[in-house]
C-alpha positions, 0 to 999 in steps of 0.5 A: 533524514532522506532526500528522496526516499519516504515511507513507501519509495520515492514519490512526488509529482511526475515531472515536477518532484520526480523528474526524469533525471532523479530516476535515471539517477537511481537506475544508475545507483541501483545498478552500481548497488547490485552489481558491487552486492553481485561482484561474481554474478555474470548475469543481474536481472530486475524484474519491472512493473507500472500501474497505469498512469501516464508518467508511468512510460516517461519514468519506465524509459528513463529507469530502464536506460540507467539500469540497462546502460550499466549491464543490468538485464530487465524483464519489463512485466507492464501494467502490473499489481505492486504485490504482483512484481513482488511475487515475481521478484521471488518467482523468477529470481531476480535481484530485485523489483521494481514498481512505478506508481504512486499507490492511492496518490492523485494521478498527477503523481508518480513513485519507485517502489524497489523490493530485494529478491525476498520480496521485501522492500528495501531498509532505511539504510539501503535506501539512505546508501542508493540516496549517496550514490544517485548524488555521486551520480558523476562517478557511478556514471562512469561504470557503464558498459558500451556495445553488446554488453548493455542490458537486455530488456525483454517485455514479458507482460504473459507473466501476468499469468503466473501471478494469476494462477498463483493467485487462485490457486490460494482457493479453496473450492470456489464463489458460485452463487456469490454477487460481487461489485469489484471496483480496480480504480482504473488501476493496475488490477482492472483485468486481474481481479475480474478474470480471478473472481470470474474464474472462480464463479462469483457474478461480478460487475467490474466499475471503474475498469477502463484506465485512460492514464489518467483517471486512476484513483479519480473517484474511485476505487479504495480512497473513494468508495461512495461509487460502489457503495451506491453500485452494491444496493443497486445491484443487491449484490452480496458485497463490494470490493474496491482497490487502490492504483496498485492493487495493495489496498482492499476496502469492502462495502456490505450489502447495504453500502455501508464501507468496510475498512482495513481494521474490520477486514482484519478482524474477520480474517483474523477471527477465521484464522483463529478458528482454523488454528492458522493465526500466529501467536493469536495476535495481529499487527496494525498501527497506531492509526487502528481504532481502540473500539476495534482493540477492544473488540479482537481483545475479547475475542481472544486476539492481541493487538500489536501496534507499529508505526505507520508504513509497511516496512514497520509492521513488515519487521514487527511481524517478523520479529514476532513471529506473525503472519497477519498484519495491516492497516486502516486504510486497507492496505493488509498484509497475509505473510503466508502467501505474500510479504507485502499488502496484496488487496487481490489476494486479501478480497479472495480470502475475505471471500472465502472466509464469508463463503464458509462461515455462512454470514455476511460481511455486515453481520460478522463485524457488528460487534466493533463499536468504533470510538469516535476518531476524526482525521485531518490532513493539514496541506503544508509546505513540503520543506516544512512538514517533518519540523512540526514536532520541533515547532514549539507551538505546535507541541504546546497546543497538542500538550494541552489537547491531551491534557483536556482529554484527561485519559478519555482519548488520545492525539497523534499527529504525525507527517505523511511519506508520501504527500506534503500532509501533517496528519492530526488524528484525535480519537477518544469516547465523546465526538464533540470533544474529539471534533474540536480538539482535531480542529484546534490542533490542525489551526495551528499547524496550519498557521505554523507550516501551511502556504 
């Protein structure tokens, strides 16, 4: 098991959880990795990105001295899109990336991403290989350079340019006579998405674009759309869009404020690819989180359904080793490989837009025909310590025995742990609502009594 890495890097309370010393630990530890990955390579350069959280200075500071202190040279591209340093990684080819945020989590909290010059991020036994060197911290240390060999640091916050352009150059043609509401989340893409759409010709009204360090995700953005959904009717505007803190998320509301969540979004580029003889396979991936209705629906459009488990990295290795080049999630966060190896919620809302802009209908009339089984989420708080024992916890695995055993092939149960927060995440989805309701809130009582505070 990790020590520090969950699904999507390391993340935790800034200061708290992830303190300045875990990530001068992994600044060193990454360097020592490169660089014993690297023994010839006179120059290792790490291309470095943050959203806009507070933290994010504090944490930027303390990893860009581990790495530096070591020979390490940085290229730090400030308040910048996840899906954006990725990019970068590959565009400027550096040995890897580096991104600080902690995506959709509360502001409080803070996070390392780490991709490898492919872009990609990094594999459970990278990972578990950096977790040994942070704690042989004492003995890596001692690889630092002194003088003029420590790494040169060079802040290059125009390289927001490069990703920009590469961003609209994913268009065809362009949005004129096109209302859009973007909602950035007070979050790494608040210039980005509207110079884009802007650029493009869309009328646009930009909320939540004021980041003050410490209202990103507050409210708004893709966890919390209700904003914007009453901002879209007000404005009768074609359609919203809201990001998360990092921009690799997209949630979209349709004129009428009705939200529009990752497995519709993806069953319209999905549609759009197939139609253009552009969808891999005809088949897509998503995980065990994705509705069955939304299952059923690209099933009789001729679509296959392939689930992984939830997290990035797994539909990442799903695509790849299939062969496919759409993916994503529920939540919004979607990967289009052809353009990016990460979910890219810029990139993913243009070509929305774009599909919408062809077709001639609107978001609403093009996923009218998902009928969504009833599915009901609870994330049950529990201590951090205990939150991946729930599966060894033998009333935990009775009670859920018996809730399937209810349902009787009529729906299905799955809990599972967050990667990021301290959660157990009961899902229940099945045909009647009132047995998927009391079955939730059975199953999440007691994981509550056995592993909450």
């Amino acid at each position: 098991m990790k020590k520090y890495f969950g699904t999507d890097g390391i993340r935790g309370e800034a200061n708290k959880e992830l303190t300045v010393e875990i990530v001068t630990k992994l600044g060193y530890a990454l360097a020592y990795y490169l660089k014993q990955k690297n023994p010839d390579k006179k120059k290792i350069d790490v291309v470095i990105g943050s959203d806009t959280r507070i933290s994010g200075y504090m944490l930027r500071s303390a990893l860009i001295a581990g790495l530096s202190s070591m020979g390490i040279h940085i290229t730090y591209v400030g308040v910048f899109p996840t899906p954006g340093v990725a990019y970068l990684t590959r565009k400027k080819n550096a040995d890897a990336g580096i991104m600080i945020s902690a995506s959709h989590n509360p502001a409080k909290d803070n996070g390392i991403k780490i991709f490898r010059r492919n872009e990609s991020k990094l594999p459970d036994e990278i990972e578990l290989e950096l977790e040994a060197l942070m704690d042989n911290y004492d003995e890596i240390s001692k690889e630092y350079v002194a003088g003029d060999l420590v790494g040169k640091v060079m802040m290059e916050e125009d390289d927001y340019f490069l990703y920009r352009d590469y961003l609209l150059s994913t268009v065809k043609g362009d949005f004129s006579g096109m209302k859009i509401i973007l909602d950035s989340a007070n979050g790494a893409a608040f210039k980005l998405a509207r110079s884009i759409f802007s650029r493009l010709g869309a009328e646009i009204v930009s909320i939540n674009d004021l980041p003050n360090g410490t209202n990103i995700n507050v409210k708004c953005g893709s966890t919390h759309p209700e904003i914007l959904a009453k901002v879209v009717v007000g404005y009768s505007a074609d359609l919203g869009l809201a990001y998360d803190g990092d921009a690799d998320r997209l949630i979209a509301v349709d004129k009428n404020g009705k939200i529009i969540d990752g497995d519709k979004i993806i069953s319209i580029l999905a549609l759009d690819m197939k139609e253009n003889g552009q969808l891999n396979e005809n088949k897509v991936v998503t995980t065990v989180m994705s509705n069955m209705g939304f299952e059923k629906y690209l099933e009789d459009k001729g679509v296959t359904l392939v689930r992984a488990n939830v997290g990035d990295r797994y539909m990442i290795a799903k695509m790849k080793d299939q062969g496919l080049n759409l993916g994503g999630e529920q939540s919004g966060h979607i990967i289009m490989a052809d353009y990016n190896t990460t979910g890219d919620g810029v990139l993913v809302s243009l070509k929305l837009v774009e599909a919408l802009r062809d077709c001639g209908k609107t978001i609403d009339e093009l996923v009218s025909g998902i009928v969504d089984w009833p599915q009901v989420l609870i994330n049950v708080r529990v201590e951090n310590s205990k939150k991946n024992t729930w599966n060894e916890n033998e009333t935990i695995k009775e009670i859920i025995k018996r809730k399937e055993k209810e349902m009787d092939g009529m729906g299905r149960v799955l809990v599972r742990t967050s990667g990021t927060e301290p959660l157990v995440r009961v899902m229940v989805e099945g045909k009647d609502q009132t047995q998927v309701d009391a079955v939730a809130v059975a199953i999440a009582e007691v994981v509550k009594a056995e592993l909450g505070n």
